[in-house]
Structure formats: C-alpha cells, structure tokens
SETITOR-992702 format. One record per residue (C-alpha): x, z, y; residue number from 0. Coordinates in steps of 0.001 Angstrom, whole numbers, plus 524288, in hexadecimal, padded with zeros to 5 digits. Layout:
SETITOR-992702
<r east="X" up="Z" north="Y" k="NUM"/>
...
This chain:
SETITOR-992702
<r east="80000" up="80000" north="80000" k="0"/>
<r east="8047B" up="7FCC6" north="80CD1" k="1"/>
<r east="8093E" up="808A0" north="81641" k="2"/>
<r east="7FEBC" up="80C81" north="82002" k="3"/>
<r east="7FE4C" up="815D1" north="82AE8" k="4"/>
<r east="7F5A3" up="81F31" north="8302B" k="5"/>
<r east="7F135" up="814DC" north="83C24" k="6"/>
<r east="7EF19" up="80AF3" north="83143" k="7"/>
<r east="7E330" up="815D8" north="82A69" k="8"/>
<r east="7DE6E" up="81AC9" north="838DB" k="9"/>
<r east="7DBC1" up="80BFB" north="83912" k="10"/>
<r east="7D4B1" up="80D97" north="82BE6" k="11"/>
<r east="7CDEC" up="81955" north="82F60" k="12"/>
<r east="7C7AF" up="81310" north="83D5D" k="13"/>
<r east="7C89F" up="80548" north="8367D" k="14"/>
<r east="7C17E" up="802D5" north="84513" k="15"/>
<r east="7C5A2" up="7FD75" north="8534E" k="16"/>
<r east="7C3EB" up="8085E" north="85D8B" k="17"/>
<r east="7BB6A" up="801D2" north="869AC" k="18"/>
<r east="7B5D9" up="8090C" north="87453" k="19"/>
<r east="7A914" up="80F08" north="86F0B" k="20"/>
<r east="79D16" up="80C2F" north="87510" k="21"/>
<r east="794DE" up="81739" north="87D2C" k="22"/>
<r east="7887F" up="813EA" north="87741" k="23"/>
<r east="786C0" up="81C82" north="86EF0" k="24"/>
<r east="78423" up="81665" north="8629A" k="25"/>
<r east="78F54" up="81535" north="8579A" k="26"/>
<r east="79691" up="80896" north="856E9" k="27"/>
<r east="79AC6" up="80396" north="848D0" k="28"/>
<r east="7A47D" up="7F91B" north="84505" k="29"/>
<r east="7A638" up="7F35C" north="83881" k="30"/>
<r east="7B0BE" up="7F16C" north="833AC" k="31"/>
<r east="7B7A3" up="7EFF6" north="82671" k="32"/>
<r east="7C082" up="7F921" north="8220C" k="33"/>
<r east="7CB5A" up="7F759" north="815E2" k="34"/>
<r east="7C700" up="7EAD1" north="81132" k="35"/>
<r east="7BB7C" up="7F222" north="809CF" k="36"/>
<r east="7B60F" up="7FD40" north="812DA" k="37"/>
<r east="7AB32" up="7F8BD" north="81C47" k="38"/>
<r east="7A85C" up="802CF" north="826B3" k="39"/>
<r east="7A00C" up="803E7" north="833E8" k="40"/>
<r east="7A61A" up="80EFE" north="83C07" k="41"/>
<r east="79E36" up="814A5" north="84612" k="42"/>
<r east="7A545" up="8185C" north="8526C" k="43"/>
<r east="79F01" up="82439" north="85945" k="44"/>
<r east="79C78" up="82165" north="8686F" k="45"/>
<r east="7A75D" up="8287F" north="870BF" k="46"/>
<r east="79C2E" up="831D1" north="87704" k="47"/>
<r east="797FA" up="83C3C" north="870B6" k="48"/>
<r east="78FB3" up="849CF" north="872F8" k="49"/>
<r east="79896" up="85224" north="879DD" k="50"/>
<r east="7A1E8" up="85B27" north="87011" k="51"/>
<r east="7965B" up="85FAA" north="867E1" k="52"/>
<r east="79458" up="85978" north="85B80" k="53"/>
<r east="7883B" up="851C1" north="859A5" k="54"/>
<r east="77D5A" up="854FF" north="851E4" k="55"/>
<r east="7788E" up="84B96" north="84AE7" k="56"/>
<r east="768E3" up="84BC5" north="8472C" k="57"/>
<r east="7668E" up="843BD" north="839FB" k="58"/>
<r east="75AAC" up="84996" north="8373C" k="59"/>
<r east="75F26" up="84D61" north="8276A" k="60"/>
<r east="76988" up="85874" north="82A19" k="61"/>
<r east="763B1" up="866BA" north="82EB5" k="62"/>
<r east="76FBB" up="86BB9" north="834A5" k="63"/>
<r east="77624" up="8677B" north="842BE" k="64"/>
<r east="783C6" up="86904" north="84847" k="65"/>
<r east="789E1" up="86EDC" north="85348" k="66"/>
<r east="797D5" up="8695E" north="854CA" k="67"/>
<r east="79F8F" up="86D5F" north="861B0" k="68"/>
<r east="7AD56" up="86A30" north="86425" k="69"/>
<r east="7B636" up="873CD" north="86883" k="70"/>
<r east="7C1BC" up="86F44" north="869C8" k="71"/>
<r east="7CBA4" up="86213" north="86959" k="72"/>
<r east="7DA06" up="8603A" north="86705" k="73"/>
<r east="7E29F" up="85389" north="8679E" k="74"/>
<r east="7E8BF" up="851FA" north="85BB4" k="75"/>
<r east="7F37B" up="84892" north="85EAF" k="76"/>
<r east="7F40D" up="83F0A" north="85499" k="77"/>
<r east="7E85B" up="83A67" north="84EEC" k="78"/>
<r east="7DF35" up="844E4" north="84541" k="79"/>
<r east="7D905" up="841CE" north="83B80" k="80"/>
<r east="7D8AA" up="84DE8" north="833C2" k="81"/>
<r east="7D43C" up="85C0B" north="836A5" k="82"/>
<r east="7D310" up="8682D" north="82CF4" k="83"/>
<r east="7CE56" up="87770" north="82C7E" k="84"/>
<r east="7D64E" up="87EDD" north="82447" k="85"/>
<r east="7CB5F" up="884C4" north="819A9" k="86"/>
<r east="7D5BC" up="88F64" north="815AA" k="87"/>
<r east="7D47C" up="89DB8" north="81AC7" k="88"/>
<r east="7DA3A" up="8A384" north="8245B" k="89"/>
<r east="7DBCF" up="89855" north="82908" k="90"/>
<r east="7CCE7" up="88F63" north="82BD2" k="91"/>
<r east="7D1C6" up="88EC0" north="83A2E" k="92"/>
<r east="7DC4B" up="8855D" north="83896" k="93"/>
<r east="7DAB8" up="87816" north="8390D" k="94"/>
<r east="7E347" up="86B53" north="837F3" k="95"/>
<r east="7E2BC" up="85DE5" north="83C15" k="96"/>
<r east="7E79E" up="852E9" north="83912" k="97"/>
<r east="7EE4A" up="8464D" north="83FFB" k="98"/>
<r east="7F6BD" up="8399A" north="84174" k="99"/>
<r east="7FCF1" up="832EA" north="849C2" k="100"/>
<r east="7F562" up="822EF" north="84A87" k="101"/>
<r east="7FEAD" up="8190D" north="84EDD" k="102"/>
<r east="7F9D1" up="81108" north="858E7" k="103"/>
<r east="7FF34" up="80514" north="855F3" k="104"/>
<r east="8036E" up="7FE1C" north="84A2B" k="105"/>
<r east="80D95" up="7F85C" north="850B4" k="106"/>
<r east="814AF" up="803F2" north="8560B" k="107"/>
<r east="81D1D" up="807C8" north="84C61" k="108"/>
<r east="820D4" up="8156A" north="85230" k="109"/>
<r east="811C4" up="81895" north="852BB" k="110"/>
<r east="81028" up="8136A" north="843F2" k="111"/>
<r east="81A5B" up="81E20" north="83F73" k="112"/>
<r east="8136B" up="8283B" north="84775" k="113"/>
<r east="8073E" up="824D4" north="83F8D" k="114"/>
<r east="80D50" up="82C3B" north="835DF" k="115"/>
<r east="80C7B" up="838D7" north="83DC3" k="116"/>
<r east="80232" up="8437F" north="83CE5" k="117"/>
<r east="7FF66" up="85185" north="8410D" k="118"/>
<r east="7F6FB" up="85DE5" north="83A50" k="119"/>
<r east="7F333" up="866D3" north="845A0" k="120"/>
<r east="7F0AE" up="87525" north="84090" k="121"/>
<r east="7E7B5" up="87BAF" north="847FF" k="122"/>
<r east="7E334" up="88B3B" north="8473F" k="123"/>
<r east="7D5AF" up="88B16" north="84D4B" k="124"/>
<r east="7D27A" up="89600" north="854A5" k="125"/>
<r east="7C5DD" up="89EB4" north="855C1" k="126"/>
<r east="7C1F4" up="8985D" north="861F4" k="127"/>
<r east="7C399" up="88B3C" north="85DA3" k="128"/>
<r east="7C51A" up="88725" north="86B22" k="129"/>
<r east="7D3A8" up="88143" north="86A29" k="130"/>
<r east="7DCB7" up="87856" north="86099" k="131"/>
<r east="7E856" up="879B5" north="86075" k="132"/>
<r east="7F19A" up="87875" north="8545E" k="133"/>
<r east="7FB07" up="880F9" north="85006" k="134"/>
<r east="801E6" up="878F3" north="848E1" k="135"/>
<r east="8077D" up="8699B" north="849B8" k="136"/>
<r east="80BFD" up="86484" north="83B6D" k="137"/>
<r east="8110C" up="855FA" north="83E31" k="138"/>
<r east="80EBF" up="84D29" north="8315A" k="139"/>
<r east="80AE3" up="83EA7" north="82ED0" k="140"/>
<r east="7FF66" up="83B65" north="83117" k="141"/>
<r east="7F35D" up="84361" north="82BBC" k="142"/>
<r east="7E87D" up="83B48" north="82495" k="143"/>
<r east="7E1D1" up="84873" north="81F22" k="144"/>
<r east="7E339" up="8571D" north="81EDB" k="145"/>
<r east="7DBF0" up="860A7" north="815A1" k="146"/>
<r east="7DD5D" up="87016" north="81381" k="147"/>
<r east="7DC10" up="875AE" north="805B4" k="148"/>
<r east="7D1AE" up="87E4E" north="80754" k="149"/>
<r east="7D9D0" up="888A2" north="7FE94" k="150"/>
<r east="7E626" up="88F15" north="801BD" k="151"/>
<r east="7F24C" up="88ACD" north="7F7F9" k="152"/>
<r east="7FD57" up="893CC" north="7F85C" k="153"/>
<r east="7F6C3" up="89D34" north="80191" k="154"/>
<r east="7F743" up="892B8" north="80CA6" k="155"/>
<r east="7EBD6" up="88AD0" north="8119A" k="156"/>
<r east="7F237" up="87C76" north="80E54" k="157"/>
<r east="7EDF0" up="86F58" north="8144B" k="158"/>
<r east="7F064" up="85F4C" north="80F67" k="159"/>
<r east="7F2F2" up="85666" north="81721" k="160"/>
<r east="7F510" up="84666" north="81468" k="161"/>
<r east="7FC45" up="83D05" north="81B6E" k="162"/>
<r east="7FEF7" up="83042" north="820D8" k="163"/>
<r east="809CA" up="82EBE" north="8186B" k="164"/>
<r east="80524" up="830F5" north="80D53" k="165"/>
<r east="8071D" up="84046" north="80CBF" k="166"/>
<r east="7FF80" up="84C0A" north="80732" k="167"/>
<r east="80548" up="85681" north="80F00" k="168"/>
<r east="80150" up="864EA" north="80BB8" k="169"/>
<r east="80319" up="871CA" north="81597" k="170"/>
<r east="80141" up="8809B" north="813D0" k="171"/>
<r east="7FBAC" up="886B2" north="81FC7" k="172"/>
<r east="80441" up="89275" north="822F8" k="173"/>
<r east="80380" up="8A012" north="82D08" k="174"/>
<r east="811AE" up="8A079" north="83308" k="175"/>
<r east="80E49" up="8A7E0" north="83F5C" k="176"/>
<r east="804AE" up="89C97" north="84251" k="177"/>
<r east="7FDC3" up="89370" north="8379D" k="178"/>
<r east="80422" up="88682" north="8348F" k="179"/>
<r east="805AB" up="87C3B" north="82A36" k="180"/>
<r east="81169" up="8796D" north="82264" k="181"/>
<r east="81390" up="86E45" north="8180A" k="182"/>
<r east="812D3" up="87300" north="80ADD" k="183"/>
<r east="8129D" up="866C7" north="80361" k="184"/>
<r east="81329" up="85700" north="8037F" k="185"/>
<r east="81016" up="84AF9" north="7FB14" k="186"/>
<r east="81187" up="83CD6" north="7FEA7" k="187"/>
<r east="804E3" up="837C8" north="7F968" k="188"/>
<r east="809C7" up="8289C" north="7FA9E" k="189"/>
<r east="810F6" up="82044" north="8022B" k="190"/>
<r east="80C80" up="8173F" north="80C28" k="191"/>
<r east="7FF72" up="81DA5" north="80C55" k="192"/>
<r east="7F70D" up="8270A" north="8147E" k="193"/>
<r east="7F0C5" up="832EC" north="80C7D" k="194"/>
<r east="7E472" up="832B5" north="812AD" k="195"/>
<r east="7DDDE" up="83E09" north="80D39" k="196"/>
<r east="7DDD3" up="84B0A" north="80411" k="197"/>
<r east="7D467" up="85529" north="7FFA2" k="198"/>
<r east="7D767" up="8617D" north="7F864" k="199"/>
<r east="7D2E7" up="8637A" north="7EAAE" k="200"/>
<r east="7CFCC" up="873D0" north="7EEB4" k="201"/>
<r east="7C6F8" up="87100" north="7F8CD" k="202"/>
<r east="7BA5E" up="878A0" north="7F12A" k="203"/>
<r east="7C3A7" up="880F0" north="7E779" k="204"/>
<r east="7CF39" up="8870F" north="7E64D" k="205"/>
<r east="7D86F" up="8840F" north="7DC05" k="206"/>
<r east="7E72F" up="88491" north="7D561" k="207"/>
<r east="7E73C" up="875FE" north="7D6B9" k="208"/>
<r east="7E4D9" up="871EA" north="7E61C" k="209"/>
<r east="7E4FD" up="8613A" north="7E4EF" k="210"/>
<r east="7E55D" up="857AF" north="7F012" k="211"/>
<r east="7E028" up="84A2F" north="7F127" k="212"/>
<r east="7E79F" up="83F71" north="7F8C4" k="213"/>
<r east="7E1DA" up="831A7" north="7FCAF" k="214"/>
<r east="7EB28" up="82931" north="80390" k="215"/>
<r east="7E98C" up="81AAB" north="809A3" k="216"/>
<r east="7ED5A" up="813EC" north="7FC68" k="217"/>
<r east="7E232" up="81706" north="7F694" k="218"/>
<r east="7E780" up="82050" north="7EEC2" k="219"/>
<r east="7E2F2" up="82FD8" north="7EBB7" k="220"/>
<r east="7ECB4" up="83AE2" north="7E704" k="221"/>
<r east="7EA2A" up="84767" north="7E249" k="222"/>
<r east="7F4D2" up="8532F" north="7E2E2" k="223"/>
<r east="7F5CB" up="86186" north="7E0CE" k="224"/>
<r east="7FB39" up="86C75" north="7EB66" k="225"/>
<r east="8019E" up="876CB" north="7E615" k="226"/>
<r east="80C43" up="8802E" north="7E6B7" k="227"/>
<r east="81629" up="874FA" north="7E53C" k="228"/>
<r east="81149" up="86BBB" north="7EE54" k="229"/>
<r east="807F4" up="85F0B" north="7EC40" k="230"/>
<r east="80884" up="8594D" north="7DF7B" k="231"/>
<r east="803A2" up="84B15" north="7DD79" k="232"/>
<r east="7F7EA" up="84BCF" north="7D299" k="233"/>
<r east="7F239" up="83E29" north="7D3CD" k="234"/>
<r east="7F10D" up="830EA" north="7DB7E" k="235"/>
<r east="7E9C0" up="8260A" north="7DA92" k="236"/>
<r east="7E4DF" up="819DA" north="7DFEE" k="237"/>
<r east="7D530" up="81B64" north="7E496" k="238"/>
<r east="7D34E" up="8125D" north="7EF07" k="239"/>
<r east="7D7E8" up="804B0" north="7F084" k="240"/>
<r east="7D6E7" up="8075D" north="7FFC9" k="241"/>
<r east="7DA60" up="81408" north="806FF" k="242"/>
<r east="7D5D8" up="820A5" north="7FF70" k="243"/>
<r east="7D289" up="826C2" north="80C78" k="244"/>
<r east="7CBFE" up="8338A" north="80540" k="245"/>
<r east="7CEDE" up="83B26" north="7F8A5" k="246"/>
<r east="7C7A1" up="848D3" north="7F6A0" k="247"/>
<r east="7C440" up="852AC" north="7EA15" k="248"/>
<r east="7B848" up="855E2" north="7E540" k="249"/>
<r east="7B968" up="864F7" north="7E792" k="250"/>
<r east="7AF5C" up="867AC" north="7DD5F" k="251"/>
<r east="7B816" up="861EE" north="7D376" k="252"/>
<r east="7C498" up="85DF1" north="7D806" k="253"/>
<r east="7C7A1" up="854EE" north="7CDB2" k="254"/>
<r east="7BEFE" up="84CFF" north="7D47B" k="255"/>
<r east="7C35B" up="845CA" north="7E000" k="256"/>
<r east="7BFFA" up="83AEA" north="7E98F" k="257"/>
<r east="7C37C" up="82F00" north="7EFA2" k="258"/>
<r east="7C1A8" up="825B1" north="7FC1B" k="259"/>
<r east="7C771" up="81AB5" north="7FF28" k="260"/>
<r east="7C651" up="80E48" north="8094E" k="261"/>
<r east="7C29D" up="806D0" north="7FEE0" k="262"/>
<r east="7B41E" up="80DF0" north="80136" k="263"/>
<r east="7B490" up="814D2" north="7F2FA" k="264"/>
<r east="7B1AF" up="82184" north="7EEA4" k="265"/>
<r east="7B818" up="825B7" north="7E41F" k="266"/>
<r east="7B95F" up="833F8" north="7DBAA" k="267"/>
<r east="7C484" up="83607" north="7D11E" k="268"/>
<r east="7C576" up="83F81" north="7C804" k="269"/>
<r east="7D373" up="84459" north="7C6CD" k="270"/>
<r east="7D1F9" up="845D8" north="7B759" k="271"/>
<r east="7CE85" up="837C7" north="7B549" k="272"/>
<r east="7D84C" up="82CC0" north="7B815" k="273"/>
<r east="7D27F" up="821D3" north="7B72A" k="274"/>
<r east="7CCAF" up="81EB5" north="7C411" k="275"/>
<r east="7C114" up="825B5" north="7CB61" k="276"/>
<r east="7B617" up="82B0C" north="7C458" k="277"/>
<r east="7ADD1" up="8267A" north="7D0FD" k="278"/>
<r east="7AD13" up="81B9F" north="7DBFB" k="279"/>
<r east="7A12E" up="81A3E" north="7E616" k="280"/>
<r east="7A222" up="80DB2" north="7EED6" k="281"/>
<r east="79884" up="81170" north="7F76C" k="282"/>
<r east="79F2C" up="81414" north="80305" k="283"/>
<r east="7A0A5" up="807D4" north="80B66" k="284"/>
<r east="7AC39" up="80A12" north="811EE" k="285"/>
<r east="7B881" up="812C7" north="80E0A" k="286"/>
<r east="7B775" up="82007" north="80A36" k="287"/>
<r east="7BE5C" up="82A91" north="813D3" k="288"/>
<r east="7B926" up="8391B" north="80F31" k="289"/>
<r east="7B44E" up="84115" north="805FC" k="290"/>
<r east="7B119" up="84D17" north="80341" k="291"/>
<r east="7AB3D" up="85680" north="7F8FF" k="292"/>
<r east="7A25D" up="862A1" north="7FB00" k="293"/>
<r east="7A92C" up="86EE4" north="7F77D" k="294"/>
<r east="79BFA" up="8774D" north="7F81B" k="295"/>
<r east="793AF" up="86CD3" north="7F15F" k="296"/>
<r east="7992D" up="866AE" north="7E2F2" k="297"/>
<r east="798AE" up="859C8" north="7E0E7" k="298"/>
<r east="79455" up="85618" north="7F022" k="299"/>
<r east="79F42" up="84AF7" north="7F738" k="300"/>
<r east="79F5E" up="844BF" north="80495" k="301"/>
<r east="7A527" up="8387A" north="8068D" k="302"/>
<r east="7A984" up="831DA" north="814DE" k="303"/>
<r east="7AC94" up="823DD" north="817C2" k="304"/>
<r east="7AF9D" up="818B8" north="8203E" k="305"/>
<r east="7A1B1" up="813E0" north="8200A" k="306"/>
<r east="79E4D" up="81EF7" north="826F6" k="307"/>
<r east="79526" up="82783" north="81CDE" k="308"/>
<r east="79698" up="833D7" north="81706" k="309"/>
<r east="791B9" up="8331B" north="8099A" k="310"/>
<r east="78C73" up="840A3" north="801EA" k="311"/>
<r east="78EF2" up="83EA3" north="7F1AE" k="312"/>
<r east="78E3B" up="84577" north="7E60E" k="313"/>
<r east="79A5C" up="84696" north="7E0B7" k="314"/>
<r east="7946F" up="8442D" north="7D277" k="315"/>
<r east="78C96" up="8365E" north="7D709" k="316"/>
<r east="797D4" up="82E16" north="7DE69" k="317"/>
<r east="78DF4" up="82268" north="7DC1E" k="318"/>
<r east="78752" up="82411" north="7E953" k="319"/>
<r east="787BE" up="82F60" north="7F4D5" k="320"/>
<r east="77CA8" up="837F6" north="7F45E" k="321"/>
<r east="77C71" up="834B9" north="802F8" k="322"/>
<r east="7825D" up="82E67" north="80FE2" k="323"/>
<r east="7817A" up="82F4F" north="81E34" k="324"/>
<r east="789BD" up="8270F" north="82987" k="325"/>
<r east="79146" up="82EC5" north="83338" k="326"/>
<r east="7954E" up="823D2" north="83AA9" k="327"/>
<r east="7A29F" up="8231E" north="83935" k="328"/>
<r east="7AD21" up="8220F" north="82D87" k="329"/>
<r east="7ACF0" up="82FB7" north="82655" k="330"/>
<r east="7BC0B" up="833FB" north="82681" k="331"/>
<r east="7BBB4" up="84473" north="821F3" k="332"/>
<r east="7AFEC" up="84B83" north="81D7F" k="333"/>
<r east="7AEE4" up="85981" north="81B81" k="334"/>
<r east="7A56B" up="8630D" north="81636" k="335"/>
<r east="7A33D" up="86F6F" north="81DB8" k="336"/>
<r east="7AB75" up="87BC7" north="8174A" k="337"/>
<r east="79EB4" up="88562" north="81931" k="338"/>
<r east="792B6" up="87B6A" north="81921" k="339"/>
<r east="793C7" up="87220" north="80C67" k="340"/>
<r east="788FE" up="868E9" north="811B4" k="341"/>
<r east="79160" up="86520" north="81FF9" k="342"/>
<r east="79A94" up="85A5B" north="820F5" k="343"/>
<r east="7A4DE" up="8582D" north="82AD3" k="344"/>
<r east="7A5C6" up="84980" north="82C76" k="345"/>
<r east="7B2AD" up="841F6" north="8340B" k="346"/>
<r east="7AAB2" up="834F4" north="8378D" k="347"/>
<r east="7B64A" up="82C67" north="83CDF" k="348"/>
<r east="7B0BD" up="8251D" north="849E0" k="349"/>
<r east="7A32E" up="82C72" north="848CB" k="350"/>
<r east="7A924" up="838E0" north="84B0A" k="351"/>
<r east="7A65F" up="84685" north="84232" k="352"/>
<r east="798F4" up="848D7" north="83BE4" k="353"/>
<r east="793B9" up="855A9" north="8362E" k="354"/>
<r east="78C4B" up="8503E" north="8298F" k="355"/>
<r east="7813F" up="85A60" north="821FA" k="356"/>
<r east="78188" up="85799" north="813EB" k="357"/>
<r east="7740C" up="85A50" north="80D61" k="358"/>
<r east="76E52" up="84E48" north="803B2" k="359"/>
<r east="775BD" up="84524" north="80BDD" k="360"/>
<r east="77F55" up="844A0" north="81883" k="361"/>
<r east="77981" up="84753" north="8257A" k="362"/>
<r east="781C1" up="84770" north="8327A" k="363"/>
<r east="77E6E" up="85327" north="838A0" k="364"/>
<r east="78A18" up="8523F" north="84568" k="365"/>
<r east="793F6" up="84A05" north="84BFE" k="366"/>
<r east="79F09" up="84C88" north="852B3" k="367"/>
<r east="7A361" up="84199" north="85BCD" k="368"/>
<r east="7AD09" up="848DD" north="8648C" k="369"/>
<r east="7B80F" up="842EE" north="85F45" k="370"/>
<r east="7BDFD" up="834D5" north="864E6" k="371"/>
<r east="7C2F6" up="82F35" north="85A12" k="372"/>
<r east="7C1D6" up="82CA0" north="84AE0" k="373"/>
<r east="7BD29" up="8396C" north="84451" k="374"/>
<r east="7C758" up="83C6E" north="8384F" k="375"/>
<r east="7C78F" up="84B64" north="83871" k="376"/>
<r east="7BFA0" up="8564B" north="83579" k="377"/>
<r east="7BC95" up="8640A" north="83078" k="378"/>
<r east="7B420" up="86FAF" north="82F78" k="379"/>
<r east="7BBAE" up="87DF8" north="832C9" k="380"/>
<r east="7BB18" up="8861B" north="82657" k="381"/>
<r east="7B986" up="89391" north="82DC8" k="382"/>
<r east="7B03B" up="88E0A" north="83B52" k="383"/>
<r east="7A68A" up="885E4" north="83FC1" k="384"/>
<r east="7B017" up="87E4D" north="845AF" k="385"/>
<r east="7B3D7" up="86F52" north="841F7" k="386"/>
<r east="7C017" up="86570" north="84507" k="387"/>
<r east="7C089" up="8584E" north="8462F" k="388"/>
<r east="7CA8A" up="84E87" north="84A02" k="389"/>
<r east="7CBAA" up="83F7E" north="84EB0" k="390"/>
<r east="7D442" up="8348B" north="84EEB" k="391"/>
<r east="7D9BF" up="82E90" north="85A48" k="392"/>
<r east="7D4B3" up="837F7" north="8623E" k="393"/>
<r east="7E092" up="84138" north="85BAF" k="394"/>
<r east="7D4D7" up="84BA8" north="85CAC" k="395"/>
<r east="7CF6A" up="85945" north="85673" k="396"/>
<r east="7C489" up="85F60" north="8592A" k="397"/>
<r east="7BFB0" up="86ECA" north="85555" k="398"/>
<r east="7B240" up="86DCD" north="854A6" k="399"/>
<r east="7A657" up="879A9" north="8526E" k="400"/>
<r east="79CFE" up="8754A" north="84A0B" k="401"/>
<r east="78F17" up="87DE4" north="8466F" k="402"/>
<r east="78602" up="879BD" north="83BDE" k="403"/>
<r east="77816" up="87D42" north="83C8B" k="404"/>
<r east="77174" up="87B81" north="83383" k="405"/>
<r east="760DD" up="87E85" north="830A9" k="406"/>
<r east="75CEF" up="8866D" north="82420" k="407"/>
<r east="75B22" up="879F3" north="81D57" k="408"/>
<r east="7677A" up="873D5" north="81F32" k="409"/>
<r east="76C98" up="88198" north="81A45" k="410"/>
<r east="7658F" up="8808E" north="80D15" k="411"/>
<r east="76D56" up="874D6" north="80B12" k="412"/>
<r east="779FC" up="879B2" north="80E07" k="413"/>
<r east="78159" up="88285" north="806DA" k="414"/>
<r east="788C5" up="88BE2" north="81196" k="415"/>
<r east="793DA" up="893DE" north="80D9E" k="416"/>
C-alpha cells in the first residue's frame, strides 16, 4: 500500500470542498462519491446557530429534552480530533485530548513532515469547571484515537493511544507532585499506515487478560494484549479492502468483535474461528466510521457512518438494524452515557454533536452547533454532568454542562444506575 499521511485521511474524512455556507437556514448537501464505492450526501450545518445553548430538538417520539450550555473553550493548537474522561477513580476529573498537526499544502514539503506531529493535552478539571487549562503537554505523532481502560492495571489509571505512523502507544497516568502521563509501552502496528482506531476489550469487566483492537488504513485489524511486559501482538488480519476506519469488542463477550471499513461493510469475527467473519451486513451505504456496544444492555450495538445514520442492532440479527435515524452529517465517535444506558453521545462531522435517546429506535433528542468546524471528538465526564467535545480546523475544545430530564415515562424505559 502506498504511504499516506494524515492530510491525505482529513481529506477522506471531509471527502467535501469547504464554500462559504449559506445564511438561510436550511442544510446544504453535496454528493459526492467517496473511495470508489462509498456514496455519501453530507449535510453542512449553517454557520448560525442558537447562542451557546444546545438545541433541543422536538421529534415528537422521545419523552426526555436537553439542556446543553457551554462553559468554556480552549484553542488546541493543532487540529483535535479526539477527547476523553478518564473513567478511573480518583481521577473522573481528568480529561485528554487529542490532535495533529494538517499540512496545508501537499506541496510544502516542510509542512508534509509536520503532518506527522501531534499533541495529548492533559487536563485536571476543576470543581468550578469554569477554566481549561492543561497540566500537561506530551508531544507525539499525530493522534487518530485515544481511549482509557476503564480499569486500573498496575495500580495506575492507563490510557492507548494510536498514531499516524502506525503506532499503538500506551501511558500510565502517574501523581509526582502533580498528575502526568508517562510512556509505558509501544508497538508499531505497520508501516506506511495510519492506526485509525482502538477499543479496549475491559470496557464492561475486569479481567487478567486486558486486549486491544487496532484498525489501521490498510484495511487491516490487530488484536494485542497489555500486560506487565508490555504489548504483545495476538492477531492481525486483513478485514477491509478499503480503510478499516473502526474496530471495537463486543463487551458482553469479548471474543466477539467488530469491524468498519470504507468499503461500507459491517463485519463481526470471532477470534476462535479463522476462517473469515462469522457475519457481514451491507447495508450501510457509505463507509462505516463507529461503533459501539452497550455495556448495561447485552447484545444491544450502535453503528455510525458516512451516510449519515446511526443504526440500533441486535447483536444476534446482523441481517438488518432494528432501526435508523439521519443526523445530518457523517457519524465519526459515538458514545453511550456511563450512568444512563439509553443516551448516546453522537460526533456528527459537519452537522455538529447530537444527543440521541435510544428506546425501540434512535431519536435525536439535542444538537450542539457551537463548534466551527468538522465534529470528530467527544465524551461524557464519568463523575459530572459535564461533556467535551472537540473540532477540526477550528483546533477547538469545548467543556460543556449537560442536564437530562427526563418524564416518568421515559424513566420506565431507562435503566438509571
């Protein structure tokens, strides 16, 4: 496979010209067609929107609304993309994102190498919430994805990060004085390639064994083991004749794992078989960027994509998706709420963030359209009602409070811990 850079996925990722936006108010979409085999409309959100308070968004199906208020912004320098709460106590107030450096022109040379830069801010977030401000600086290449393990190895809250050089990169999070992250261990995952995401095997239970999937832009997916000796190399193979831009476990039984590529498949392997997956859906009509399974509801998956729907499946039916809704614009992260199993956090590209309520099917419930650029990043806070979300060229991070209310009927469906 040919070498690519980070500017040469951004341009993947968009897969869109940037005009000036009309003020009308209504969405513009262009078609366009993406990979050779993906077939997309994005919907660009008009550059107004209602003040810093998230929008609610009245569908009619969902009994709950939103209140989202930003509190704060911070320039992140290079471009984010990525932004995590640490689920590990003491320590649900600290937060990283995520970034890299975009080259702005292909033929500048000098910018091309810097392409290959990237930054993890560590922030402590105070009780106030009122500032960021990180602590801590660690200079890397550039970061395509960041995860926490949601349980401590070795006594240290540990987070993964992958690269655009093909890295899996794993830190300990340490208390010298003040908190800061220090490499622990490193794997090359591939060369000329971009790992493009990971997801921890641990994310629902703890165990001995704490696995990691790796997609990359070959197409390829690679599982590996942490432990006391470092990262050990467990598996690797090729799922995707385009980019594999997501890999994630099956928490309920992490032998189980899935697959999305730009080739618009779905696919789920089970590790203890070898001989291809044991199930592809072709449904989605453009290429598959996230998914996620419930860790407070078995057999219950989300799935994101280019064609801009979230889809809602049963993990033990891949035929078809119990359900799908548009959120108007190309679904890159999605992530369940840590205290309310039936609330989604939803990274929408060029139609901003969306708060989705997950009943028999997927209702938007909020946006978020405070944010100038292409929506990548995003998070709930483990210990608060608080939320943080980053964008691209913008190089920005927002801390955001969010409040659910919800009526007695929308609390009979949800199970609150």
């Amino acid at each position: 496979m040919e070498a690519m850079d980070i500017q040469a996925v951004e341009s993947k990722l968009s897969d869109v010209t940037v005009t000036a936006i009309p003020m009308s108010g209504k969405n513009v979409h262009k078609e366009l067609g993406h990979g050779g085999s993906s077939h997309a409309t994005i919907s660009t959100v008009p550059a107004s929107s209602p003040s810093s308070v998230g929008k609610d968004k009245d569908n009619g199906t969902s009994n709950m609304n939103v209140t989202w208020r930003n509190i704060c912004k911070w320039n992140t320098e290079y471009s984010a993309d990525s932004v995590e709460w640490c689920p590990v106590e003491p320590h649900k107030n600290v937060l990283v994102c995520g970034t890299y450096e975009l080259a702005e022109s292909d033929e500048d040379q000098l910018a091309q190498k810097q392409t290959r830069l990237g930054k993890i801010f560590l922030f402590v977030i105070n009780q106030d919430a009122t500032e960021i401000k990180p602590i801590q600086t660690v200079n890397t290449s550039g970061i395509l994805d960041l995860k926490w393990c949601n349980h401590k190895l070795e006594g240290h809250a540990v987070l993964a990060a992958v690269t655009s050089i093909g890295e899996l990169r794993i830190y300990r999070l340490f208390n010298d004085e003040t908190l800061n992250l220090k490499l622990w261990s490193e794997h090359v995952i591939g060369q000329d390639i971009l790992a493009l995401s990971l997801d921890w095997s641990t994310n629902k239970t703890d165990s001995d064994v704490h696995n990691l999937v790796v997609s990359d832009s070959s197409g390829c997916v690679t599982i590996l083991t942490v432990n006391g000796n470092g990262i050990e190399k467990r598996l690797s193979w090729r799922a995707h004749g385009f980019e594999a831009w997501i890999g994630a476990f099956n928490y309920w039984d992490t032998n189980l794992l899935y697959s999305g590529g730009d080739d618009c498949l779905l696919k789920c392997f089970d590790v203890r078989v070898q001989d291809g997956p044991v199930a592809v859906n072709k449904s989605h009509e453009a290429g598959v960027t996230s998914i996620r399974s419930n860790v407070d509801v078995e057999h219950q998956l989300l799935t994101g994509s280019y064609d801009e729907k979230v889809r809602l499946w049963d993990a033990r039916k891949m035929k078809s998706c119990i359900s799908e809704t548009c959120v108007n614009g190309g679904v890159w992260r999605l992530k369940w709420h840590p205290n309310t199993p039936n609330v989604v956090l939803a990274a929408c590209m060029y139609g901003g963030f969306r708060i989705l309520h997950i009943d028999d099917g997927v209702n938007v419930v909020s946006e978020y359209l405070e944010h100038c650029s292409i929506a990548y990043g995003a998070d709930w806070c483990h210990g608060r009602d608080l939320v943080a979300t980053c964008s691209f060229y913008d190089r920005s991070l927002h801390l955001s409070e969010i409040q659910l209310n919800l009526d007695s009927k929308c609390r009979s469906k949800l199970v609150i811990k």
